[in-house]
Biopython code that builds the backbone (N, CA, C, O; Angstrom):
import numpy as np
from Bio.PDB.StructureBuilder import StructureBuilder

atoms = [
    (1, "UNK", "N", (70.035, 50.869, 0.717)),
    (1, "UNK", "CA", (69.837, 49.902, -0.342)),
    (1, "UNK", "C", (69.153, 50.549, -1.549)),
    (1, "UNK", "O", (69.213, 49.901, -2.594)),
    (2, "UNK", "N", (68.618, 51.532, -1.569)),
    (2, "UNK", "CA", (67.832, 51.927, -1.962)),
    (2, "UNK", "C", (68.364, 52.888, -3.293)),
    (2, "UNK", "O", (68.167, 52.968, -4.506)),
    (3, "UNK", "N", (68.915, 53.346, -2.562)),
    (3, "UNK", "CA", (70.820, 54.148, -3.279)),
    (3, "UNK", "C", (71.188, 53.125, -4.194)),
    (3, "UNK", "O", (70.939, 53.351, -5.378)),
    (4, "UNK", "N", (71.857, 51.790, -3.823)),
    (4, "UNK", "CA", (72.100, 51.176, -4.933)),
    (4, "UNK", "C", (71.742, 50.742, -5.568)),
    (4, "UNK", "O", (72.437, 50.502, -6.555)),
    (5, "UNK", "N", (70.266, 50.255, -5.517)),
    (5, "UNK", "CA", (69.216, 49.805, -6.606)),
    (5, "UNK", "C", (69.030, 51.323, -7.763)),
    (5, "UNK", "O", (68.598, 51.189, -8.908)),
    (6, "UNK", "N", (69.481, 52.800, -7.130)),
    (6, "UNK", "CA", (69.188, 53.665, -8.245)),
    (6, "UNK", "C", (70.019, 53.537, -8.865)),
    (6, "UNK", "O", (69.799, 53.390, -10.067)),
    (7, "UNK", "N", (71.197, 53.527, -8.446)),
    (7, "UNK", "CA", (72.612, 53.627, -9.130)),
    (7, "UNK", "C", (72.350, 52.419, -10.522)),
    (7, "UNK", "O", (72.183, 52.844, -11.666)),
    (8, "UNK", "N", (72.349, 51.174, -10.264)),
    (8, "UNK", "CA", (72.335, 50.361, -11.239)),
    (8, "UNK", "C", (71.179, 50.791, -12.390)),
    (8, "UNK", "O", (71.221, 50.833, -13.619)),
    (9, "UNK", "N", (70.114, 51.093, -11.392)),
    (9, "UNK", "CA", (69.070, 51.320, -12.811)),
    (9, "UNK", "C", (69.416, 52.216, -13.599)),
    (9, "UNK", "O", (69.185, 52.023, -14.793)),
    (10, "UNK", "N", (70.169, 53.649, -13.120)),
    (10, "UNK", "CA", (70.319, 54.339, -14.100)),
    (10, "UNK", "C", (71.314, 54.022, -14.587)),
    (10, "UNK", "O", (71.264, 54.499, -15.721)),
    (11, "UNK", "N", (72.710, 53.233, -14.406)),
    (11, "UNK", "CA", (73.653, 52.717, -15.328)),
    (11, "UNK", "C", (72.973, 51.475, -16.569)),
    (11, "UNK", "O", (73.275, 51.120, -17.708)),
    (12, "UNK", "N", (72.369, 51.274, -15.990)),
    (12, "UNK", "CA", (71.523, 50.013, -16.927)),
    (12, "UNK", "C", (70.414, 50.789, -18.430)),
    (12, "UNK", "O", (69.825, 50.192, -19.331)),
    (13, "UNK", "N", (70.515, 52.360, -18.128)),
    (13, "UNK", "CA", (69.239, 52.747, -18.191)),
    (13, "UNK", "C", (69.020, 52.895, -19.921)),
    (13, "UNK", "O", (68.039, 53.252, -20.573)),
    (14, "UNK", "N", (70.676, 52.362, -20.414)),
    (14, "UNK", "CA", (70.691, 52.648, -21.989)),
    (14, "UNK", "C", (69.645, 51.434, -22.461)),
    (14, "UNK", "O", (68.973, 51.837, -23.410)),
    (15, "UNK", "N", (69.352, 50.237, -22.124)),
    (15, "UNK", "CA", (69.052, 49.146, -22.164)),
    (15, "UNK", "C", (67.593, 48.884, -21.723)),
    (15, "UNK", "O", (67.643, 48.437, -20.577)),
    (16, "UNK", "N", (66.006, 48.997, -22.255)),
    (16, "UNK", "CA", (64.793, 48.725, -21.591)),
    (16, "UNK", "C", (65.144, 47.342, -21.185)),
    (16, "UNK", "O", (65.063, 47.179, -19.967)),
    (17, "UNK", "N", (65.437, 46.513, -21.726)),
    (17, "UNK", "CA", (65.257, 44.971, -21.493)),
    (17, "UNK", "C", (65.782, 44.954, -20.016)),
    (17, "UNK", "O", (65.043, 44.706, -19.063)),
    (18, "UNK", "N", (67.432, 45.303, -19.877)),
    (18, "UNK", "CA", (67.915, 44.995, -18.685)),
    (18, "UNK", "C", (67.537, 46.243, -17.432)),
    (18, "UNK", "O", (67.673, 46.114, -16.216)),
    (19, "UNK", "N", (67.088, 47.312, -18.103)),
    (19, "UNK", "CA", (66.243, 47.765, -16.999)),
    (19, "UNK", "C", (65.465, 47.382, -16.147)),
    (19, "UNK", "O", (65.278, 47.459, -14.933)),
    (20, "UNK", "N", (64.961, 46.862, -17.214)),
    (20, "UNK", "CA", (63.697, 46.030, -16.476)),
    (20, "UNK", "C", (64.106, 44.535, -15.761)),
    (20, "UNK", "O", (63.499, 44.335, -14.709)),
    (21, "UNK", "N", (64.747, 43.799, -16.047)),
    (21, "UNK", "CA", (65.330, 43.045, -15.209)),
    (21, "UNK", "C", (65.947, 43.295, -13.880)),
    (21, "UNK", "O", (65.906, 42.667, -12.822)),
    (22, "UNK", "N", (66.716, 44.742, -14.358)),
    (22, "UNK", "CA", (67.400, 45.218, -12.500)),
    (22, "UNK", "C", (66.189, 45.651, -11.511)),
    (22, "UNK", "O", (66.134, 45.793, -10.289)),
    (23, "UNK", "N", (65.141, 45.816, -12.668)),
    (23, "UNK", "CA", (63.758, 46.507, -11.547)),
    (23, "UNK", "C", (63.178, 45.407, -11.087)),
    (23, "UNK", "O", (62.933, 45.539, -9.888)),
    (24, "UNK", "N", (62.921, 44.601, -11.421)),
    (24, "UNK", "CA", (62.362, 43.229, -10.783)),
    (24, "UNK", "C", (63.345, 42.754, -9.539)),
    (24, "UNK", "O", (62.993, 42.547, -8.377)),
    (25, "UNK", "N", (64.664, 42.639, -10.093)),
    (25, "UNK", "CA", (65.266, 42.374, -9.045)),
    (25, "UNK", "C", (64.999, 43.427, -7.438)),
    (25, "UNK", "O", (64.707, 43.035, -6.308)),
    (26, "UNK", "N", (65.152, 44.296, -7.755)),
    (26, "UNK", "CA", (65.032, 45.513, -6.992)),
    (26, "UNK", "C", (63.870, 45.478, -6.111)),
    (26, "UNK", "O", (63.812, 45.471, -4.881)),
    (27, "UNK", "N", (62.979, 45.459, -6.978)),
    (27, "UNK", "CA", (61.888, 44.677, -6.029)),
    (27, "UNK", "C", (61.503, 43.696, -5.616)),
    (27, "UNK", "O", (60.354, 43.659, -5.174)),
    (28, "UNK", "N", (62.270, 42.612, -5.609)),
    (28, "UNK", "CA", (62.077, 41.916, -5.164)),
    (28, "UNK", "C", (62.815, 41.611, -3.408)),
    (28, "UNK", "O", (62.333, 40.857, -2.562)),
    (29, "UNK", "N", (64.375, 42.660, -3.236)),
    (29, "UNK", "CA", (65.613, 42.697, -2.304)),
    (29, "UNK", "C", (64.826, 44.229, -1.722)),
    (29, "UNK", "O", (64.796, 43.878, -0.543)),
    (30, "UNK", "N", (64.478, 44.994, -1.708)),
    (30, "UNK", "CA", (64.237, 46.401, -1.150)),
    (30, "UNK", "C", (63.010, 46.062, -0.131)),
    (30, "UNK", "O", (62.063, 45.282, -0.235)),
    (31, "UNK", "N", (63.498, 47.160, 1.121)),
    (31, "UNK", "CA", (62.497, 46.717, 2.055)),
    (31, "UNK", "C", (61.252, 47.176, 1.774)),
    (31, "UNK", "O", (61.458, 47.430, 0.587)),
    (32, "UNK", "N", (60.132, 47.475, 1.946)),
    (32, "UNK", "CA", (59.019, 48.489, 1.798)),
    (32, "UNK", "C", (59.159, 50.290, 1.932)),
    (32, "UNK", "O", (58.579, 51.187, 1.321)),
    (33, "UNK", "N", (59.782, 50.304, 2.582)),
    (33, "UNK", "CA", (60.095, 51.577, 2.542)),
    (33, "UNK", "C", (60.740, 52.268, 1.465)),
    (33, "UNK", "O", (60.352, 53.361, 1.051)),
    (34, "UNK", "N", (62.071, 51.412, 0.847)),
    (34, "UNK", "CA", (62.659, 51.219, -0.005)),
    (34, "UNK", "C", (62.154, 51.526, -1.137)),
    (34, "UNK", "O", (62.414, 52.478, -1.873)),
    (35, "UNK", "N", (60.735, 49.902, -1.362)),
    (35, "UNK", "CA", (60.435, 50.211, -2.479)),
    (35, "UNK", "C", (59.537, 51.508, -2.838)),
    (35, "UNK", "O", (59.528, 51.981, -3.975)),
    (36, "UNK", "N", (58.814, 52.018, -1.811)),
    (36, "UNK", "CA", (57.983, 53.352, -2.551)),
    (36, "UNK", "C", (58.625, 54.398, -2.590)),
    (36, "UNK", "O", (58.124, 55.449, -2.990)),
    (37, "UNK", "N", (60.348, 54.245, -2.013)),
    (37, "UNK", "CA", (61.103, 55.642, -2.705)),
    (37, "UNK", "C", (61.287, 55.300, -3.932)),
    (37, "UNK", "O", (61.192, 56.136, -4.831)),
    (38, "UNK", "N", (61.705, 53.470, -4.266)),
    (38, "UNK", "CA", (61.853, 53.388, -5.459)),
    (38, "UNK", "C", (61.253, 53.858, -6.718)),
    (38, "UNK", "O", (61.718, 54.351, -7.745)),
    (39, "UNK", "N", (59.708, 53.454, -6.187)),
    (39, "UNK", "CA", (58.435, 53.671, -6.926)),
    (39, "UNK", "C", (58.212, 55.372, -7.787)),
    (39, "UNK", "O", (57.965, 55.805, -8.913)),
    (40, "UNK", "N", (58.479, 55.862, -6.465)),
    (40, "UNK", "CA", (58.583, 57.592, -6.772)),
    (40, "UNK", "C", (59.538, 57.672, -7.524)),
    (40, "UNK", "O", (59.254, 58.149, -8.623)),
    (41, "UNK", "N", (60.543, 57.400, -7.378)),
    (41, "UNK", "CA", (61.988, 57.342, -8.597)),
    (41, "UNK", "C", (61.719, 57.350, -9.727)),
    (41, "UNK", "O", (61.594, 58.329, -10.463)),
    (42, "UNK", "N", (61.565, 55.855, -10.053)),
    (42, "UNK", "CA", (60.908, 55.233, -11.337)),
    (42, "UNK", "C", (60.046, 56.004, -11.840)),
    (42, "UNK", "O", (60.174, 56.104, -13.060)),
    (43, "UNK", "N", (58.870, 56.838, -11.219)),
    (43, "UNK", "CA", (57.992, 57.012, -12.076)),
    (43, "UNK", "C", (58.428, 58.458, -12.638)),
    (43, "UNK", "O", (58.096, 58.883, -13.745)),
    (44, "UNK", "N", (59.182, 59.112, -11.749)),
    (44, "UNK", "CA", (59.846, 60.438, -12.474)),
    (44, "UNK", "C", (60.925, 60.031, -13.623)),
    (44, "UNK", "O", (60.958, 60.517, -14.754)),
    (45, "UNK", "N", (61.698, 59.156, -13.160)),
    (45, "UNK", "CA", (62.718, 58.697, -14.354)),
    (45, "UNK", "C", (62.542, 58.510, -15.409)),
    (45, "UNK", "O", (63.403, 58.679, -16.272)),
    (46, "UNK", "N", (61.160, 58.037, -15.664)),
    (46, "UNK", "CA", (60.818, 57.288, -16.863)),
    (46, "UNK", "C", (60.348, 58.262, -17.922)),
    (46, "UNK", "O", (60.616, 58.253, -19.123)),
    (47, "UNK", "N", (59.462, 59.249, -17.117)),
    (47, "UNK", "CA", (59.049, 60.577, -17.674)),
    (47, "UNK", "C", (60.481, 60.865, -18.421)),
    (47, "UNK", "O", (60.220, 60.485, -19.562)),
    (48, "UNK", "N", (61.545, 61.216, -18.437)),
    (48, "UNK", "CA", (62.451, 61.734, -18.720)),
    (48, "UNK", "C", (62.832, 60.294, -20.011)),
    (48, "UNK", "O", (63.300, 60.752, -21.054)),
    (49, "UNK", "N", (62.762, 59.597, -20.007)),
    (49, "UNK", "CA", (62.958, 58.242, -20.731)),
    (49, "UNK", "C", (61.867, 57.325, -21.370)),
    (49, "UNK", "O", (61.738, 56.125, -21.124)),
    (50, "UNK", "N", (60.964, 58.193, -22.378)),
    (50, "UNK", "CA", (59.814, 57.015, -22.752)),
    (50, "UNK", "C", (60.450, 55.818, -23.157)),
    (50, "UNK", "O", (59.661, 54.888, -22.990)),
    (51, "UNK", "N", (61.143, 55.573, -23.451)),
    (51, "UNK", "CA", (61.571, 53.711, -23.728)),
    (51, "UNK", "C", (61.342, 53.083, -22.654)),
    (51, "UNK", "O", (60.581, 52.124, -22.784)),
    (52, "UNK", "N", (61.843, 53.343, -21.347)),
    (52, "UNK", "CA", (61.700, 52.788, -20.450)),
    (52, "UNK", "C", (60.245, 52.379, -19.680)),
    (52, "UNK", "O", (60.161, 51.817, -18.588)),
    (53, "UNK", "N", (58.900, 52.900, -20.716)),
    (53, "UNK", "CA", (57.823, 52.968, -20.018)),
    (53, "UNK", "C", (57.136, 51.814, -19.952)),
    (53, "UNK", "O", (55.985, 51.787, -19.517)),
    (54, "UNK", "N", (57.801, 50.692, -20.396)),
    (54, "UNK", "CA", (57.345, 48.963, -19.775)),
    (54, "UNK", "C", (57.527, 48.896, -18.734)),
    (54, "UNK", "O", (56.421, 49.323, -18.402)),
    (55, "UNK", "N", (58.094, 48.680, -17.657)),
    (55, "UNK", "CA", (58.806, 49.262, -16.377)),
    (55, "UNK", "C", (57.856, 49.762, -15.448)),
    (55, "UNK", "O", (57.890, 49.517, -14.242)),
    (56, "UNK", "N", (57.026, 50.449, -16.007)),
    (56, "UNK", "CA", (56.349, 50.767, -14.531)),
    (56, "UNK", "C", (55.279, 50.009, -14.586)),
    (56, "UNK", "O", (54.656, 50.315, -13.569)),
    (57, "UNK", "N", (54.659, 49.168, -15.180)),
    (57, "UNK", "CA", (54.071, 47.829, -15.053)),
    (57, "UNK", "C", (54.450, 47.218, -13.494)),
    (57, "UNK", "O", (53.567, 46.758, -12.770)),
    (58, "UNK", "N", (55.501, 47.263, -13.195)),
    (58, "UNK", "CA", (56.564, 46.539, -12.128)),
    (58, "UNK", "C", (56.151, 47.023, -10.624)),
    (58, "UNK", "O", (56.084, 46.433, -9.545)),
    (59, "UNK", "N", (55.879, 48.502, -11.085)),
    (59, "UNK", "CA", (55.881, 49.112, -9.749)),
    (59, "UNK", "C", (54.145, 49.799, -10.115)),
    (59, "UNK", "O", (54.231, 50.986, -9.803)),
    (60, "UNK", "N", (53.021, 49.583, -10.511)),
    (60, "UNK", "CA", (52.038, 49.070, -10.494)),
    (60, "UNK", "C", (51.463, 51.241, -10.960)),
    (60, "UNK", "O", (50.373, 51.682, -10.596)),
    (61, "UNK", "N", (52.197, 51.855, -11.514)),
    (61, "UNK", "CA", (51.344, 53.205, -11.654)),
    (61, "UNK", "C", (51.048, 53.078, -13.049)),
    (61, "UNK", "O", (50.376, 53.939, -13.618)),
]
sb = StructureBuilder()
sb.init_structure("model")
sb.init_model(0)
sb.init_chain("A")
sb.init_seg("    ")
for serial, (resi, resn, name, xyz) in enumerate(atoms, 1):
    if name == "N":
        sb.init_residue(resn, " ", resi, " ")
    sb.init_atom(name, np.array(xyz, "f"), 0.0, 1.0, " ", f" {name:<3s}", serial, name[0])
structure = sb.get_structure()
């Protein structure tokens, strides 16, 4: 699951607004395990993408 929650975020990833919408969702459907690969994801991704740095609000770094 975890796989496809990346996939969308980074297709989404031209877009902060709907980024951030697929990330809420994401966390809200991902198991725990899930979410702190997510977490680790996100927080490298974003590095690479300052627009996206509302977003990690979500996942709490």
């Amino acid at each position: 699951m975890f796989d496809f929650a990346r996939t969308i975020l980074e297709n989404v990833s031209f877009d902060p607004k709907l980024f951030y919408k697929e990330l809420q969702k994401a966390i809200q459907n991902l198991l725990p395990y899930d979410l702190e690969q997510l977490t680790e994801w996100v927080t490298g991704y974003v590095k690479e993408k300052p627009e996206l740095e509302k977003s990690l609000e979500l996942v709490n770094v």
